[in-house]
C-alpha positions as CSV (number, residue, x, y, z in Angstrom):
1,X,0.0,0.0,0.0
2,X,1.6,3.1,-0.6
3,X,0.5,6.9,0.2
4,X,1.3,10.3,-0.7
5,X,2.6,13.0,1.0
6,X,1.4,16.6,0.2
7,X,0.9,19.9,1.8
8,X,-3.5,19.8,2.2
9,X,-5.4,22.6,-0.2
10,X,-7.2,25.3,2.4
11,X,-10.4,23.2,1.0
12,X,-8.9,20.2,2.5
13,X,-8.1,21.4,5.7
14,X,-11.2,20.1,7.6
15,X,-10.8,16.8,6.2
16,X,-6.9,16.5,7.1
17,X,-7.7,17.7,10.7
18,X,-10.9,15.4,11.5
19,X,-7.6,12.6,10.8
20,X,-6.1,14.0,13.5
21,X,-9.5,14.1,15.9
22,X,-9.2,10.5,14.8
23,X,-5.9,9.5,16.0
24,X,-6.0,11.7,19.3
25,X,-9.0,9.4,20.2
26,X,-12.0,10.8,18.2
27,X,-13.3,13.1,20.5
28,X,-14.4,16.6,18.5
29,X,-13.0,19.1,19.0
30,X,-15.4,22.2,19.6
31,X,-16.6,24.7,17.1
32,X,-14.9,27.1,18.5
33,X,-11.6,25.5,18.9
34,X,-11.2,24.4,15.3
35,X,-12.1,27.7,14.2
36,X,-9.2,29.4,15.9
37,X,-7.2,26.3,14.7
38,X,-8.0,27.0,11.2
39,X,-7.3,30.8,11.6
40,X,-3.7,30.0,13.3
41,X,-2.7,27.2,10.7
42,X,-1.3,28.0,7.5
43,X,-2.5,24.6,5.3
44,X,0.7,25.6,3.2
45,X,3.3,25.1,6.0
46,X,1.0,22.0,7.0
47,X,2.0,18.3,5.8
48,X,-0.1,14.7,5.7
49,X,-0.3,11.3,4.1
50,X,-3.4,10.7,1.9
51,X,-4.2,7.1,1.2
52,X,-6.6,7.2,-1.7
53,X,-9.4,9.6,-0.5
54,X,-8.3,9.3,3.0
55,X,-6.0,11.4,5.1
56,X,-4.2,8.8,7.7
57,X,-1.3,11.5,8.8
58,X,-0.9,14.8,9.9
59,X,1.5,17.8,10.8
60,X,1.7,21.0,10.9
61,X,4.2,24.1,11.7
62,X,3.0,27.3,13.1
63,X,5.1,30.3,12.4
64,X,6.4,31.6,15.8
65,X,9.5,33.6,17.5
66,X,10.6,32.7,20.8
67,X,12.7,34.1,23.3
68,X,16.4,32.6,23.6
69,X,19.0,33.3,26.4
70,X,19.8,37.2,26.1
71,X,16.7,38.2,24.9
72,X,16.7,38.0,21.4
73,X,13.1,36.8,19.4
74,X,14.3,34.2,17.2
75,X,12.1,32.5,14.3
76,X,10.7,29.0,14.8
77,X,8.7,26.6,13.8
78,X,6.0,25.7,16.3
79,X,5.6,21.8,15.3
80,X,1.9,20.6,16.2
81,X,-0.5,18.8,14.6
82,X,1.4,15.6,14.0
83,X,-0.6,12.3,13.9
84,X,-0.5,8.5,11.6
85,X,-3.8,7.1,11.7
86,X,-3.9,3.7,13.5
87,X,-4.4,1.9,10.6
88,X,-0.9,3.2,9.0
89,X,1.1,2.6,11.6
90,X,5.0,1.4,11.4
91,X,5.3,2.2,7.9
92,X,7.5,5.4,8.2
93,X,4.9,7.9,7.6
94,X,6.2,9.9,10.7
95,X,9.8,9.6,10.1
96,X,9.0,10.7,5.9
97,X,6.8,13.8,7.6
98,X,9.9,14.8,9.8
99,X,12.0,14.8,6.7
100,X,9.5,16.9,4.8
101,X,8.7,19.7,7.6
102,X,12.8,20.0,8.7
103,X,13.4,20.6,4.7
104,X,10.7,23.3,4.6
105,X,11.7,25.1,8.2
106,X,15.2,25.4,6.4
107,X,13.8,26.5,3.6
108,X,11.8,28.9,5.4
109,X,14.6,30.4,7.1
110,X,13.6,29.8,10.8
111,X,17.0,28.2,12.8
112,X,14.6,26.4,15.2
113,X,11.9,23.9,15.7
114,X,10.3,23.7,18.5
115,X,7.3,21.3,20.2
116,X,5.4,20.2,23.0
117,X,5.1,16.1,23.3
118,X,2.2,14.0,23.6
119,X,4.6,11.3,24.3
120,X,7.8,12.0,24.8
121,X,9.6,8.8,23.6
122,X,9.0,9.9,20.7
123,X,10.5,13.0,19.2
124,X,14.2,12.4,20.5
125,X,15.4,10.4,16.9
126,X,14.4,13.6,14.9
127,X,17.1,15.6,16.9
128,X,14.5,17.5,19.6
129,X,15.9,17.7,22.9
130,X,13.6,18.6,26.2
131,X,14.8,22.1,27.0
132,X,12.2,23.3,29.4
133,X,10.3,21.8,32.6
134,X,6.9,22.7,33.4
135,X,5.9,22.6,37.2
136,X,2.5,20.6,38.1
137,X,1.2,21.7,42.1
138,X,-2.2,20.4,44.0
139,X,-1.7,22.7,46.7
140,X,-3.9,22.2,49.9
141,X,-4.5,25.5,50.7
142,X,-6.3,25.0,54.0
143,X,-3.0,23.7,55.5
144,X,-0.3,26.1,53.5
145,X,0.5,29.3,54.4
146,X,1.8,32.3,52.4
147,X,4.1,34.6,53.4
148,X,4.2,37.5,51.2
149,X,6.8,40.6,50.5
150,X,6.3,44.1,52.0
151,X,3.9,46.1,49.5
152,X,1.1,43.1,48.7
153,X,-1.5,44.9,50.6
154,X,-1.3,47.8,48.4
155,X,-1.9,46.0,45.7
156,X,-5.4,46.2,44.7
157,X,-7.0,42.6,42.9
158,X,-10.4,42.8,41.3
159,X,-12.4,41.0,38.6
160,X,-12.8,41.6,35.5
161,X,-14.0,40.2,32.3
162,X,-11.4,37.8,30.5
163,X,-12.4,39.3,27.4
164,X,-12.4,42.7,28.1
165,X,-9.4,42.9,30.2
166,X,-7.3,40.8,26.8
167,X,-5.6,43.9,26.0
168,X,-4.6,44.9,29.0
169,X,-3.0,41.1,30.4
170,X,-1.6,40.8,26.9
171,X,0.5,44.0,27.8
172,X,1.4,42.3,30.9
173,X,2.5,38.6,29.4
174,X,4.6,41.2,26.4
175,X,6.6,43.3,28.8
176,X,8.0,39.5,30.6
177,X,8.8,37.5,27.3
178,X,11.9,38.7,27.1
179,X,13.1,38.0,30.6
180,X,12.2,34.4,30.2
181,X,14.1,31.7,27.3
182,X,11.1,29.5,26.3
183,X,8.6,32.2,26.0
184,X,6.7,32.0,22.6
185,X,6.3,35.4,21.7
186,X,2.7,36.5,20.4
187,X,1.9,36.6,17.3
188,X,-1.6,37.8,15.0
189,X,-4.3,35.8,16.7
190,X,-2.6,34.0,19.0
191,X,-3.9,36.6,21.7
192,X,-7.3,34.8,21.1
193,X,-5.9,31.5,22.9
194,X,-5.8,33.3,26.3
195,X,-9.8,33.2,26.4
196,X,-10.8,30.4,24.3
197,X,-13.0,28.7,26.7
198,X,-14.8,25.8,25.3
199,X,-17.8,24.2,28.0
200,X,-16.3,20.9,26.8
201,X,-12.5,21.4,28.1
202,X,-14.1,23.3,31.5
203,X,-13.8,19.7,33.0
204,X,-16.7,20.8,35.7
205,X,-15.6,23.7,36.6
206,X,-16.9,27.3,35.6
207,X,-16.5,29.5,32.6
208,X,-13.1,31.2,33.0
209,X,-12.8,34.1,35.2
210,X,-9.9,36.6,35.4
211,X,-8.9,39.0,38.2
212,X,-6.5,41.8,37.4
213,X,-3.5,43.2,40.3
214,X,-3.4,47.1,39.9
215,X,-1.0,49.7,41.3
216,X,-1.7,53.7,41.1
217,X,-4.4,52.5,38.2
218,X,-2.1,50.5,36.4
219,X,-2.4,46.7,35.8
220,X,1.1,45.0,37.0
221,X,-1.1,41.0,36.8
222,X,-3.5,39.1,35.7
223,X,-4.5,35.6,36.8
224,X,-7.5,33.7,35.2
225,X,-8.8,30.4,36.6
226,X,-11.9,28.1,37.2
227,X,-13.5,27.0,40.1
228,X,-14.5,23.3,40.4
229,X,-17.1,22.8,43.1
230,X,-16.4,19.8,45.2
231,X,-18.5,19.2,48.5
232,X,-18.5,15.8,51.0
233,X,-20.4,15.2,54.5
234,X,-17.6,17.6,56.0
235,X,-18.3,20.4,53.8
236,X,-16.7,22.5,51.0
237,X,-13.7,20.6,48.9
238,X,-13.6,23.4,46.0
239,X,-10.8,23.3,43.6
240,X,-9.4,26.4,41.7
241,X,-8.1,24.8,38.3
242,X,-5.5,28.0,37.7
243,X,-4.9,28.6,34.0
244,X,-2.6,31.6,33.3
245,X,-0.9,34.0,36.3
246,X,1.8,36.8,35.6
247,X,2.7,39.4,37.1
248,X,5.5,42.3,36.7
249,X,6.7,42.8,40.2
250,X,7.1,40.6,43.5
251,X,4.1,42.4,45.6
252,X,1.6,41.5,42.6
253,X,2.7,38.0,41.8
254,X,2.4,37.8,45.7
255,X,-1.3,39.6,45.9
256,X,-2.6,37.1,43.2
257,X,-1.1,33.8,44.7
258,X,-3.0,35.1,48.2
259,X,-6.0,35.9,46.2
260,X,-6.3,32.3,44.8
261,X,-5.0,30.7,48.1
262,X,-8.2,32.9,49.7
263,X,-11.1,31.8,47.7
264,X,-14.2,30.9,49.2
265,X,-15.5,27.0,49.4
266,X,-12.1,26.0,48.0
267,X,-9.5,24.1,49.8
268,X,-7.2,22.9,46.7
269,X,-5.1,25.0,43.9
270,X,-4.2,23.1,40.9
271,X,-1.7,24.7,38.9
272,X,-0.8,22.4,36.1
273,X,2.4,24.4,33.9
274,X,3.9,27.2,35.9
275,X,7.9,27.7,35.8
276,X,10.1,25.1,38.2
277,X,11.7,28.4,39.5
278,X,8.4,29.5,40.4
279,X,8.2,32.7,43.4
280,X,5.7,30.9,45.1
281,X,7.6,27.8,46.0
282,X,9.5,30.5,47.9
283,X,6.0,32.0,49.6
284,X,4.4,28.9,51.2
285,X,4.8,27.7,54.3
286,X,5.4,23.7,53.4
287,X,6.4,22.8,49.8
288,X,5.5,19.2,50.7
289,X,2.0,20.1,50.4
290,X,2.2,21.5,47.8
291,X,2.3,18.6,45.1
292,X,5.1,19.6,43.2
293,X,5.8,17.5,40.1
294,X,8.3,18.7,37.3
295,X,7.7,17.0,33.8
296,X,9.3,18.1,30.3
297,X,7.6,21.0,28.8
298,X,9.0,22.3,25.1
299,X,11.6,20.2,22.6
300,X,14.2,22.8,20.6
301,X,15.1,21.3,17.8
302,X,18.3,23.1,16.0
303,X,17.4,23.6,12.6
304,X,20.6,26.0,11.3
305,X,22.6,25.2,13.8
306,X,25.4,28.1,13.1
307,X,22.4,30.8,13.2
308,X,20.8,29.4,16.6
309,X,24.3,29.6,18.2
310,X,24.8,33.0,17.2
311,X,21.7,34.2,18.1
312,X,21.6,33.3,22.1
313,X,23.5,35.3,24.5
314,X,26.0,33.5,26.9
315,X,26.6,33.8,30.5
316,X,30.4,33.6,30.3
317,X,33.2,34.1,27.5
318,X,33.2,30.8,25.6
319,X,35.5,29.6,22.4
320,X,34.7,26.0,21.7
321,X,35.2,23.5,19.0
322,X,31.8,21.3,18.9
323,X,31.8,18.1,16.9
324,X,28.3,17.7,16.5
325,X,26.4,14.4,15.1
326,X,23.2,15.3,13.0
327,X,22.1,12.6,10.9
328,X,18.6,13.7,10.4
329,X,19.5,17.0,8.8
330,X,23.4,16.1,7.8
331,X,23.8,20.0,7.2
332,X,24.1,20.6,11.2
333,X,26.9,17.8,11.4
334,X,30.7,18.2,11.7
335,X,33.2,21.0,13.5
336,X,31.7,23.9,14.5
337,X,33.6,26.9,16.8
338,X,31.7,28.7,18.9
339,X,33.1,31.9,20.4
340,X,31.7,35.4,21.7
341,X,33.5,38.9,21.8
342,X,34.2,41.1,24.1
343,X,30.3,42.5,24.2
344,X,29.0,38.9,24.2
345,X,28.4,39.1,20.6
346,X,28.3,34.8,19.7
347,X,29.9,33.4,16.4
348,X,29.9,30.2,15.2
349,X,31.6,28.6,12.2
350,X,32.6,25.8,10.8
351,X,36.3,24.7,11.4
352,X,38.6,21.8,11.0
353,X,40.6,21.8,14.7
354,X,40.6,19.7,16.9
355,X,37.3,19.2,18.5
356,X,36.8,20.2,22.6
357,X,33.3,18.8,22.7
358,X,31.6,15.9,21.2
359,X,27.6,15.5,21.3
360,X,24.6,15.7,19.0
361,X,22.1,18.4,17.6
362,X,19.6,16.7,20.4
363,X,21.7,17.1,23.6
364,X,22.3,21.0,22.0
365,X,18.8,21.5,21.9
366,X,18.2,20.3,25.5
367,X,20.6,22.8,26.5
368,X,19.9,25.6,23.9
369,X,18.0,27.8,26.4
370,X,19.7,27.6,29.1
371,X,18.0,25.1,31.7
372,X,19.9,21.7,30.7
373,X,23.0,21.7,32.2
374,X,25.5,20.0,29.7
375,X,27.5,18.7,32.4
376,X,24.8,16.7,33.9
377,X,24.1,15.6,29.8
378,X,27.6,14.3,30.2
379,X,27.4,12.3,32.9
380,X,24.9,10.7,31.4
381,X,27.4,10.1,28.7
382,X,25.8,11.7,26.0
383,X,28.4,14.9,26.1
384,X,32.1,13.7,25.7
385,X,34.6,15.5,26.7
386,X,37.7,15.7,24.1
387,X,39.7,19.2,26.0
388,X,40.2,18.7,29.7
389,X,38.4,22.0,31.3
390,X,36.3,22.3,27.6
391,X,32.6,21.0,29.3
392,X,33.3,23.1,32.6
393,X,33.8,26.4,30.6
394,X,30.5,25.6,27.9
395,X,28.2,24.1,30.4
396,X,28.6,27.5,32.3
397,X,28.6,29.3,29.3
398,X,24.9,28.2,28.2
399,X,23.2,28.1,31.7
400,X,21.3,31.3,32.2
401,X,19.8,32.7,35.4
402,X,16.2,32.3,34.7
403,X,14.9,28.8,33.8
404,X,13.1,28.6,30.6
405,X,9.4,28.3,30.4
406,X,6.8,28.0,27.5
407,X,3.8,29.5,29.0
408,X,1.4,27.2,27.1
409,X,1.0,24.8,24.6
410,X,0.3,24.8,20.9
């Protein structure tokens, strides 16, 4: 049986995507949803296998720009999308629809790739590398405690409409992308994600609400949540399901974590992607309580590997010869050295010395923003060290003081 791989027609779109419904289990997804999915994806930098009149795999590439160690917004492509029908399974349509979308990101001129897992066994042979964590907490908030900074109390919280206050938390989430590697920096439309609110994805609780923080008439935060009502024969067991909190200053973030901590008939807060250098693991009283669970949040995958090096800042001088192993996209692979200026300025070229560092475009995209250390990639043994002193001097190099983050998923 053979298929054949093509980029769907905008009047195929809805076909191609009800394959993917399919292979995520068949459950529709809501008007509204596939709307703004449609609106977001561009068919033409989407992929599939068509088996006669069927579609039986998917994948698609958003166009994005996220923030790298040093603040700069670099182009990537947002991999999503990607399914085989059940049916057409272990027959290399994945690993032919990886070839086809790396091709066309080069093409396209964007030196990443980047994705969040459904599973993630599965990404690693196409060169991805897990290079951010995202923090899970069930917090029991009748037992845990907050200790907040000096200034909280005059920081005034109310409600507001999610819709009407977009503008204003959008303002918020812009002013802290670039303080934070991972962040996926907004583009047309994607505002619109912040307040889709389907009834089907509530999962019992309420429509989303919002609350701003304001200082001197000025909003310095936003949280928006749900509230899942819970009740037993002891009373109220209410869970806030939090969705999205920022916050520009210490004495917000602080006013909207007691805020959420506070609310009535609740006694849990379930925060289910928040940074794993988080403020409020420093706030509460006991972190056991708190649930913490760390799982892996976005893969980079290095797609010009020369313009992704150049484009990150480092913490510390570095001049480095990589010998890096790319068999998936054979233009990354051999010698490259890496050095930065007297301003921080990175190069990278390719070079025939001797090498100081041995690994592949994966473990490079673990580490790429800054919160994989390579060291602990290497005693792992999948960094070798060829210079003695060569992995102490680039593992510092590429760590970076805030851990990277992608604020949600795509």
């Amino acid at each position: 049986m053979t298929t054949e791989l093509r980029a769907p027609s905008a009047s195929e779109w809805d076909a191609w995507f009800g394959c993917l419904e399919v292979a995520f289990g068949g459950v529709a997804t809501s008007p509204e949803s596939r709307e703004l999915y449609a609106a977001l994806a561009a068919s033409e930098r989407s992929v599939g296998h068509r088996d006669g009149a069927d579609w039986v795999g998917t994948a698609g590439a958003y166009r994005f720009r996220v923030t790298v160690p040093g603040g700069a917004e670099v182009p990537a492509a947002g991999v999503t999308m990607v399914s085989v029908a059940a049916t057409h399974r272990r027959r290399g349509l994945l690993t032919s629809m990886m070839r086809r979308q790396l091709d066309d990101v080069r093409s396209w001129g964007e030196p990443l790739a980047v994705l969040t897992a459904s599973e993630p066994g599965i990404y690693g042979r196409f060169g991805y590398g897990a290079a951010t964590g995202e923090m899970r907490l069930e917090i029991d908030t009748a037992r845990v405690l907050l200790t907040v900074p000096p200034g909280t109390d005059a920081v005034r919280v109310r409600y507001a409409s999610p819709e009407r206050a977009l503008a204003a938390c959008e303002a918020v989430y812009g002013r802290l992308t670039a303080g934070r590697p991972g962040s996926l920096v907004r583009q047309p439309g994607w505002d619109r994600m912040a307040v889709l609110d389907p009834e089907q994805s509530r999962e019992g609780g309420s429509a989303l609400q919002c609350v701003l923080a304001e200082r001197d008439g000025e909003v310095t935060g936003y949280a928006t949540y749900r509230i899942k009502p819970e009740w037993d024969g002891s009373g109220p067991r209410g869970r806030v399901l939090l969705r999205d909190l920022a916050a520009l200053d210490p004495a917000s973030c602080a006013a909207l974590w007691r805020f959420l901590f506070d609310i009535d008939l609740t006694s849990v807060l379930e925060c289910r992607n928040r940074p794993t250098d988080d403020a409020v693991l420093h706030m509460v009283s006991d972190v056991r309580r708190c649930g913490v669970r760390v799982r892996d949040g976005m893969y980079v995958r290095l797609v010009d590997l020369g313009t992704a090096l150049e484009a990150r800042g480092y913490r510390t001088p570095v001049d480095v010869v990589l010998e890096v192993e790319d068999d998936f996209c054979p233009w990354n692979a051999g010698r490259w050295r890496l050095t930065t200026d007297a301003k921080g300025a990175a190069s990278c070229r390719r070079t025939e010395d001797a090498a100081d560092l041995a690994l592949s475009v994966r473990e490079l995209g673990a580490a790429y923003l800054g919160g994989v250390s390579l060291t602990a990639l290497a005693a792992a043994g999948r960094v070798r060290e060829l210079r003695e002193g060569a992995l102490a001097q680039v593992s510092s190099a590429f760590s970076w003081d805030v851990e990277p983050w992608c604020p949600h998923g795509f």
